[in-house]
C-alpha positions in Angstrom: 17.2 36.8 -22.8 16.4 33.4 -22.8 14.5 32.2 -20.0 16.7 29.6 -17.8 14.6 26.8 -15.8 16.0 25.5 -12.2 13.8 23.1 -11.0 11.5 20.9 -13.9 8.7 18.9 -12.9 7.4 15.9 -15.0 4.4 14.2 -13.6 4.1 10.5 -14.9 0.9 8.3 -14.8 2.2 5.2 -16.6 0.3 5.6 -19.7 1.7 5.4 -22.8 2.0 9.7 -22.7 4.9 9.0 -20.8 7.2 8.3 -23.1 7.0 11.3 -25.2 6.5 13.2 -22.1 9.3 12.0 -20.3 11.6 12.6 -23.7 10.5 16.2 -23.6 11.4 16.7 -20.2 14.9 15.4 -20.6 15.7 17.2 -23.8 14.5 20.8 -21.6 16.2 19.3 -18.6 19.6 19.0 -20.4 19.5 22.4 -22.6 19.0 24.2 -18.9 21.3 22.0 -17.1 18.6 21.6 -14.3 17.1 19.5 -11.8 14.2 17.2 -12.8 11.3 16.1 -10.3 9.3 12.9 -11.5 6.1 12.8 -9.9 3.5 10.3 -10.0 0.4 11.0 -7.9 -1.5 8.4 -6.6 -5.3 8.8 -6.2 -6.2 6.6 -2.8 -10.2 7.0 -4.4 -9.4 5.3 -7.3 -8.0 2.4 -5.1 -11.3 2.1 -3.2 -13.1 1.9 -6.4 -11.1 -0.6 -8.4 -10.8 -3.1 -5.4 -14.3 -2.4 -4.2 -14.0 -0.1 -1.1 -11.9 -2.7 1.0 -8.0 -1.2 0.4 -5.6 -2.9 2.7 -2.7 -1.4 3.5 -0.8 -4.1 1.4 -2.4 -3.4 -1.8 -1.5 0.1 -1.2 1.9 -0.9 -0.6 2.6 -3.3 -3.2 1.0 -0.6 -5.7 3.4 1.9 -4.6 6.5 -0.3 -4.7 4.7 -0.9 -8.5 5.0 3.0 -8.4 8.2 3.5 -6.9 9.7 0.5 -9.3 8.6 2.6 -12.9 9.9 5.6 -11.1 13.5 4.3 -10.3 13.7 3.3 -13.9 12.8 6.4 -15.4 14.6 8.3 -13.4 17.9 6.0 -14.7 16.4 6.5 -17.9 17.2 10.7 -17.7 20.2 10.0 -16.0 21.3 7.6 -19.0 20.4 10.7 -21.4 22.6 13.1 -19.5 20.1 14.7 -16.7 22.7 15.8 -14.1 20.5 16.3 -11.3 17.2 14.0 -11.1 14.3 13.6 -8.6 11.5 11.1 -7.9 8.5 11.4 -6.0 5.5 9.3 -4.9 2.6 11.6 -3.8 -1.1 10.6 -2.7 -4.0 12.7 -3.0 -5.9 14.4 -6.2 -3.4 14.7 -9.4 -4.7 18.2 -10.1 -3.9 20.4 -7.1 -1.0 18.6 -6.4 0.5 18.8 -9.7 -0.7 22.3 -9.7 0.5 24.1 -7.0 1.2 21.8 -3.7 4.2 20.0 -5.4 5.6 23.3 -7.4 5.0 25.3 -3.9 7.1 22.4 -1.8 9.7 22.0 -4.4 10.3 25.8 -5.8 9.3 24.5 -9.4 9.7 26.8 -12.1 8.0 24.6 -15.3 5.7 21.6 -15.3 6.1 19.1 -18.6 2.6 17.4 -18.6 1.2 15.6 -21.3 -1.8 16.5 -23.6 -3.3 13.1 -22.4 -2.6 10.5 -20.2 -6.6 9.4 -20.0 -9.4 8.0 -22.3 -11.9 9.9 -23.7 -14.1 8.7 -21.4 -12.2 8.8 -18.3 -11.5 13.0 -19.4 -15.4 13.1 -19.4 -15.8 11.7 -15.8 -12.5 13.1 -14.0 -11.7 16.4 -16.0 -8.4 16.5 -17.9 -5.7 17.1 -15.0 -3.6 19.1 -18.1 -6.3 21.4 -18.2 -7.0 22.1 -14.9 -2.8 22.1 -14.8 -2.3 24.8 -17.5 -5.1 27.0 -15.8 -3.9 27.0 -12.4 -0.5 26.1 -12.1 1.7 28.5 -10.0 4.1 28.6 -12.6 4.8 27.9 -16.2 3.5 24.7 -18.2 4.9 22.6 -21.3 2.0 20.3 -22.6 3.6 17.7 -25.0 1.3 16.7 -27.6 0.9 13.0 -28.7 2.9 12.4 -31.9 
């Protein structure tokens, strides 16, 4: 029997992974007929580090209007390719437990899409691929879309 999907989640980062990813997620979205979450987590840390340790709570804003901006057009994007039922989400924390099991555990996910990728070489070395620590822990099953 084939196995049929309910809820999907998709984390985005804004690379360029997110295209592919994204696709990938639609195409399994629309053969189940299913809902799709669109996640992007937001790491506060790396806000304190970029802009030097003093983060107002404007620059936080305006990068999570940034955010929520991306998000709304993705989400017209799945909608545009048929995605009946479609989600978007802003989260802030670590990308790895929260794309891992807080998110799937709030939102009854069955199957994360997650890229193979969304970081430089360098940046995997420092922070740990999130897709790895994703397809080790998840509390469900994970689709890791490699990079064409």
């Amino acid at each position: 029997m084939l196995q049929q999907y309910k809820n999907i989640l998709v984390p985005v980062d804004g690379s360029k992974a997110t295209q592919p990813v994204l696709d990938k997620a639609i195409e399994v979205a629309k053969r189940n007929n299913t809902h799709l979450d669109i996640l992007n987590v937001l790491e506060v840390n790396q806000f304190s580090d970029t802009y030097g340790g003093a983060v107002s709570g404007d620059v936080i804003y305006k990068l999570s209007q940034d955010v929520q901006d991306r998000l709304d057009a993705l989400k017209q994007q799945a909608i545009d390719a048929g995605v009946p039922d479609v989600s978007i989400h802003v989260r802030f924390g670590n990308p790895k437990p929260v794309i891992a099991r807080e998110f799937p555990a709030d939102h009854k996910t069955e199957l994360i899409i997650i890229g193979s990728t969304g970081l430089t070489a360098v940046e995997r070395l420092m922070v740990g691929s999130v897709t790895n620590y994703v397809s080790r822990s998840a509390i469900c099953d994970v689709l890791i879309v490699k990079p064409e």
